[in-house]
Structure formats: structure tokens, C-alpha cells
C-alpha positions in Angstrom: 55.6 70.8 -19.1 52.4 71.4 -20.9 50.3 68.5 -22.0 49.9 68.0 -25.4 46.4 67.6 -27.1 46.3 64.7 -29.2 44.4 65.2 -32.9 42.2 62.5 -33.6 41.4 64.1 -36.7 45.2 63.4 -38.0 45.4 59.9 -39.3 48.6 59.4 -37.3 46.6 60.0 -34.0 43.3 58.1 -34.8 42.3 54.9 -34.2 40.2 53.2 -35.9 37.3 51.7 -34.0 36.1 48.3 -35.1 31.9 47.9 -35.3 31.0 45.7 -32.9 28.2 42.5 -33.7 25.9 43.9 -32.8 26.7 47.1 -34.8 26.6 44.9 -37.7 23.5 42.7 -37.6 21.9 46.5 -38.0 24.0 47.3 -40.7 22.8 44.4 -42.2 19.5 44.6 -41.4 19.7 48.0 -42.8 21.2 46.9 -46.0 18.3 43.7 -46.4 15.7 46.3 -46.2 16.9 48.5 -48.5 17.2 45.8 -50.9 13.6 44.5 -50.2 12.5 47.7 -51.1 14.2 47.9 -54.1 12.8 44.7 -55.4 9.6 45.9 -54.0 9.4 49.0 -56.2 10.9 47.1 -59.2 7.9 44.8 -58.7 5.0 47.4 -58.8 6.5 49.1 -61.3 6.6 45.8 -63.1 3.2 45.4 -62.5 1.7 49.2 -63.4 3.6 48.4 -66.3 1.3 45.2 -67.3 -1.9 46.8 -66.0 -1.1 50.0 -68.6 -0.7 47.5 -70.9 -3.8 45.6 -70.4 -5.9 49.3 -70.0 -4.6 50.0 -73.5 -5.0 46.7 -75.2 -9.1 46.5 -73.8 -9.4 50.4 -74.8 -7.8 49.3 -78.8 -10.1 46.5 -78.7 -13.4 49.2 -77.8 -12.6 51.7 -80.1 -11.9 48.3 -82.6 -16.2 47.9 -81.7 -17.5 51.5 -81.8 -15.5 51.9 -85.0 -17.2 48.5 -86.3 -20.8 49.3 -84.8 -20.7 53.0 -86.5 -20.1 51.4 -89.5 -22.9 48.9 -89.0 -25.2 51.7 -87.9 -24.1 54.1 -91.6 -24.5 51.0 -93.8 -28.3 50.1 -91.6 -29.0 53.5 -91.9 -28.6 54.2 -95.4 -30.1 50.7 -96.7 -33.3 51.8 -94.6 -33.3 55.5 -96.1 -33.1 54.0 -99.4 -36.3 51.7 -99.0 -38.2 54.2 -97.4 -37.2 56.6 -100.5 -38.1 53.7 -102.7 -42.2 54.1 -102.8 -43.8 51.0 -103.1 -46.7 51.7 -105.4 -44.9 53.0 -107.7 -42.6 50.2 -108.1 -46.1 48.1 -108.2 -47.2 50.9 -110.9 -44.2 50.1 -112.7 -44.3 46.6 -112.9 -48.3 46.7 -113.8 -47.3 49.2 -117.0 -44.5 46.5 -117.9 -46.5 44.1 -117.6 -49.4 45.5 -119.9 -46.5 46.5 -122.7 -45.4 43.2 -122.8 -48.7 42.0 -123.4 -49.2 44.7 -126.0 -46.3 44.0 -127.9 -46.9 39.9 -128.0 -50.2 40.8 -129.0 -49.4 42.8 -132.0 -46.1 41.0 -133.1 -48.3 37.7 -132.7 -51.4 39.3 -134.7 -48.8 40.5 -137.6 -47.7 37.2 -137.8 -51.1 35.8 -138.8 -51.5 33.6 -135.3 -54.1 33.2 -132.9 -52.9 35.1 -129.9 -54.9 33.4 -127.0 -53.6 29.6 -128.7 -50.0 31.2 -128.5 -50.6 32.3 -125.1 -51.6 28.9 -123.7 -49.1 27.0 -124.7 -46.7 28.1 -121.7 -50.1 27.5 -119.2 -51.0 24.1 -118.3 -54.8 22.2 -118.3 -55.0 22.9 -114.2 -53.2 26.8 -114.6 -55.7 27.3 -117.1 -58.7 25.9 -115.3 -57.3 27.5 -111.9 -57.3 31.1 -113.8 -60.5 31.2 -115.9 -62.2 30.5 -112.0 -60.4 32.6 -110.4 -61.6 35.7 -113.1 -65.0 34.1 -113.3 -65.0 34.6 -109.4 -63.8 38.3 -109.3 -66.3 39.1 -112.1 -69.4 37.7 -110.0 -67.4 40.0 -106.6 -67.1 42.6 -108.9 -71.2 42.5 -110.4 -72.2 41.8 -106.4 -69.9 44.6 -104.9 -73.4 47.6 -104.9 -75.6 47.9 -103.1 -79.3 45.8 -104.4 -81.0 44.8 -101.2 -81.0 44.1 -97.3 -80.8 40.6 -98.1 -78.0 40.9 -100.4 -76.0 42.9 -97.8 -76.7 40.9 -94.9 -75.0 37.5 -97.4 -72.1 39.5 -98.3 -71.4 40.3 -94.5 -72.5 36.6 -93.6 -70.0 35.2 -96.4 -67.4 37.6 -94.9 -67.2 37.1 -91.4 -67.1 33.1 -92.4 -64.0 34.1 -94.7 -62.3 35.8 -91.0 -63.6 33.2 -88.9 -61.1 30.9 -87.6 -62.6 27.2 -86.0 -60.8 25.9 -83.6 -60.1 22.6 -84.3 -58.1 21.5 -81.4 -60.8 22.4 -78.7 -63.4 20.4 -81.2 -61.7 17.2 -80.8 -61.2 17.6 -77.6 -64.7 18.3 -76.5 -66.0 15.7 -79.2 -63.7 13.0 -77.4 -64.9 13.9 -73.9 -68.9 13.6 -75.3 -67.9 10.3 -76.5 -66.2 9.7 -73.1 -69.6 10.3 -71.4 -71.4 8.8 -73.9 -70.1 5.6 -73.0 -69.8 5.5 -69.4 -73.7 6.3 -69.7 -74.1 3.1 -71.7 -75.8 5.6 -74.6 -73.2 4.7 -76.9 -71.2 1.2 -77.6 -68.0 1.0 -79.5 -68.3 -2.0 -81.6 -65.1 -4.2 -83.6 -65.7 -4.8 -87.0 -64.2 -7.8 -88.9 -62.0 -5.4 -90.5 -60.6 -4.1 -87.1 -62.5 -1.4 -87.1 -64.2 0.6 -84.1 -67.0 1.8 -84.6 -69.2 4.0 -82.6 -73.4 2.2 -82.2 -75.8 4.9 -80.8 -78.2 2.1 -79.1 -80.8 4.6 -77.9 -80.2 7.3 -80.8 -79.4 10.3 -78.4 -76.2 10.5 -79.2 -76.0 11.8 -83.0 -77.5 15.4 -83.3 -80.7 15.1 -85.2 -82.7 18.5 -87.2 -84.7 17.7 -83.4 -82.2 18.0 -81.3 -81.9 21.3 -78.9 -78.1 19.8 -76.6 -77.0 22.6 -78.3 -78.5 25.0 -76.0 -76.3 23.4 -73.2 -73.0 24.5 -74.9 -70.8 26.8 -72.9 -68.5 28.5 -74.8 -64.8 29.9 -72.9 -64.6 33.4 -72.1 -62.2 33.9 -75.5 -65.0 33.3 -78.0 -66.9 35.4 -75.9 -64.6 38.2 -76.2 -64.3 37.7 -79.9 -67.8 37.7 -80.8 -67.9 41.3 -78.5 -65.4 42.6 -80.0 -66.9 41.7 -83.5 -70.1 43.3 -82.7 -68.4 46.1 -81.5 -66.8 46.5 -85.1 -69.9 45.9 -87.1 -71.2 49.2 -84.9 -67.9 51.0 -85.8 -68.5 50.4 -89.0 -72.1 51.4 -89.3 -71.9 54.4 -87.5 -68.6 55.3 -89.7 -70.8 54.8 -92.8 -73.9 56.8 -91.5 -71.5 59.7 -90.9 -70.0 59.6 -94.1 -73.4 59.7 -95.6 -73.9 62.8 -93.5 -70.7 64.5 -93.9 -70.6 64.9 -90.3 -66.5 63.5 -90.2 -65.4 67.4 -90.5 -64.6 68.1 -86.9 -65.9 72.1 -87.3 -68.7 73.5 -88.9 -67.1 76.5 -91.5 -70.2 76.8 -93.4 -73.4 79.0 -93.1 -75.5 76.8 -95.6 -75.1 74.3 -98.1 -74.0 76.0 -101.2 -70.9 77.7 -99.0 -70.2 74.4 -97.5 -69.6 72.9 -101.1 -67.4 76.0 -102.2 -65.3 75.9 -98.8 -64.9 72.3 -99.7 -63.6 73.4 -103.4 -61.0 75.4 -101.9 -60.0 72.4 -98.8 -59.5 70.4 -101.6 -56.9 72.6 -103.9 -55.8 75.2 -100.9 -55.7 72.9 -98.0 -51.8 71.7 -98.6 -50.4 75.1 -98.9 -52.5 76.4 -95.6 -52.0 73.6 -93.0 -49.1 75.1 -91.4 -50.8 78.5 -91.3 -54.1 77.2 -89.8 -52.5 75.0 -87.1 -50.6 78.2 -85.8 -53.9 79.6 -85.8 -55.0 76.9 -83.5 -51.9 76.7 -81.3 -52.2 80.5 -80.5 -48.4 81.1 -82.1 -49.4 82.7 -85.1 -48.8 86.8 -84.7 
């Protein structure tokens, strides 16, 4: 009798196997991972979420400053263009011819009414104003009468009186060196500091070699620090400068090339420098710079 093949496909015939434990704790193991994963990938997308966040936020808050700075930089820009369009000595022009209408018109109103300008004038100046101004014209009238040229002597004051105007003592270093003379002074026994009644200290030259006398030569034995050195160079150096500028001027040697044959064409080439000279610039430079063709 033949044997029969049994289906274990058929759900009559099969038998359901049960997983064993250890078939589980993998199954398990299995399913624990897959939910740490899971919660892994929820996590970093939680986080690229954030960091997107944060990228956008700090990249709002730059364009926030560029848009700020640009307008910063327009409003700086254009205040700047406006002073530099704004010329200065014509505003000073302007306020000199205002000035001088005003005075006109004060004038002439105050002379139609029968008063004494200069009295009506005063009254809004006080006694000092008025003292402090009538010097101050009287002095620019006397700069004004001593301003040519009348002899070596004269010159050599005015340049005497300037340099004292531009020279700058230095007080400090003075004091200092005055206290440390005194110093020695005293350790020498040359010089005795002396209480009055009053309180008073008071310096007593015993052998009289302290105080400078129209005798005394201790000023030979000065030493002077290298900056004053340096400054009194450098102001000989400018007094040259200047004399030298002044003797080429008198020459006419500041034209850097000679485009004359004589002195009568040197004068006309100067009449047409001096009307011509703005409208050729750009022409004679290419000249120069080998570009024109």
C-alpha cells in the first residue's frame, strides 16, 4: 500500500512549531534595536531641526546689521558729500557781506534819525570790550604799517618777535632743574633756607654764587636734552627753507622747465599759462606721459 505524503503546507497537516528562548531573547533584541534606532533618528532629526533654526535666526539677525550698517554708511556718506560741496570761504564770504550790510543799514537808519552812530553802537559793548577792541585794532594797525620790508634790523625783530610767539618753554623741566640747583645748592652749604616769623622759607645766598648776576657765565654749563636740540635743527632748517624759497621766487626759478628764449617771450608764455593753462593741462600731461597720439 503506497505511503502517503503528508502536506505540511495544508493547515490540517502542519504543526505549528513554538520559538524556543532563546529564539526570543533575539527577537527581542531585534525589536529593542529597532526601536533605539527609531528614537535615535527622531533625535537627530530633532536636533538638525534646532540647529536650522539657530543657522536662520543668526543669518536674520546679519542681514538685520548689513541692512543697518548700509544705512549708516548712505546717511555718513551723504552728510560728508554735502560738507565737502559746501565751500567754506564762501560761507565765510557770506557772512563778512552780512555782516558789512548790517552795519550799513544801522548806519544809515541811525544817521536818518539824527543820532550819533558810534554812541549807539557802544551801548551793547562794555568799558573792558571796548578797551579790549580799540587794542586789538590799534595792534593790527601797527602789524599792518610794520608788515614791508624797511631794514635788516627791522626784519631780523619781526623774525625774533615771531619765533618767541611759536616758542613753547617748558615749564615742567624748569622746576625741576631749578629744584635740583637748589638741592645742590644746599648740600654745598652755598645756600641756607631760613624761617621767617611769618612761617616763611626763604632761600639766603651766604656767599652770593647762587643768584645769576649780569657777571655770571654758569650758563655755559647748561646741557640742554637731545629734544631741544632737535627743535632748534629743525628750526634752522626752516629758516633756510624759507630763504631759499624766497630767493627763488625773486628769481622766478620755481618753473620746473625753461619754455622761453629771452625775457620778453618768457612774459608772453606766462600771459597765456595764466588764461590757457586750465583748458591745456590734460593735453600737456599726455604729452608728457607719452599717450598722446
Amino acid at each position: 500500500m503506497p505511503r502517503e505524503d503528508r502536506d505540511d503546507s495544508s493547515p490540517q497537516g502542519a504543526e505549528q512549531e513554538k520559538p524556543t528562548s532563546a529564539e526570543k531573547e533575539v527577537m527581542d533584541a531585534k525589536a529593542g534595536a529597532a526601536s533605539d534606532n527609531t528614537g535615535a533618528d527622531e533625535s537627530k532629526e530633532v536636533d538638525a531641526a534646532a540647529k536650522a533654526r539657530e543657522r536662520q535666526e543668526r543669518f536674520k539677525a546679519l542681514r538685520a546689521r548689513a541692512k543697518a550698517a548700509t544705512e549708516r554708511n548712505l546717511k555718513e556718506t551723504a552728510a560728508e558729500s554735502q560738507r565737502l560741496a559746501t565751500d567754506q570761504s564762501q560761507l565765510a564770504s557770506l557772512s563778512r557781506k552780512h555782516a558789512f550790510a548790517s552795519h550799513n543799514l544801522l548806519k544809515a537808519d541811525t544817521e536818518a534819525s539824527g543820532e550819533d552812530f558810534e554812541r549807539k553802537r557802544a551801548w551793547d559793548w562794555t568799558v573792558e570790550e571796548s578797551e579790549k577792541w580799540d587794542k586789538r585794532m590799534e595792534k593790527k594797525q601797527r602789524h599792518r604799517d610794520d608788515v614791508a620790508f624797511q631794514d635788516y634790523r627791522q626784519d631780523a625783530r619781526k623774525v625774533y618777535k615771531r619765533q618767541l610767539r611759536e616758542m613753547q618753554p617748558d615749564l615742567e623741566g624748569y622746576e625741576r632743574e631749578k629744584m635740583a640747583a637748589i638741592e645742590r645748592a644746599a648740600a654745598s652749604g652755598g645756600l641756607e633756607v631760613v624761617e621767617t616769623n611769618d612761617g616763611e622759607l626763604v632761600a639766603v645766598d651766604k656767599n652770593g654764587t647762587f643768584y645769576s648776576t649780569a657777571d655770571s657765565t654758569d650758563f655755559i654749563e647748561n646741557k640742554p636734552d637731545r629734544s631741544a636740540v632737535d627743535k632748534l635743527v629743525n628750526d634752522l632748517k626752516k629758516a633756510e627753507e624759507v630763504r631759499l624759497r624766497k630767493r627763488r621766487e625773486r628769481r622766478g626759478e620755481d618753473e620746473p622747465d625753461v619754455t622761453y628764449i629771452n625775457e620778453k617771450n618768457k612774459q608772453f608764455n606766462q600771459k597765456l599759462a595764466r588764461f590757457y593753462n586750465k583748458y591745456t593741462a590734460e593735453i600737456r600731461d599726455s604729452f608728457e606721459r607719452g599717450t598722446m597720439i
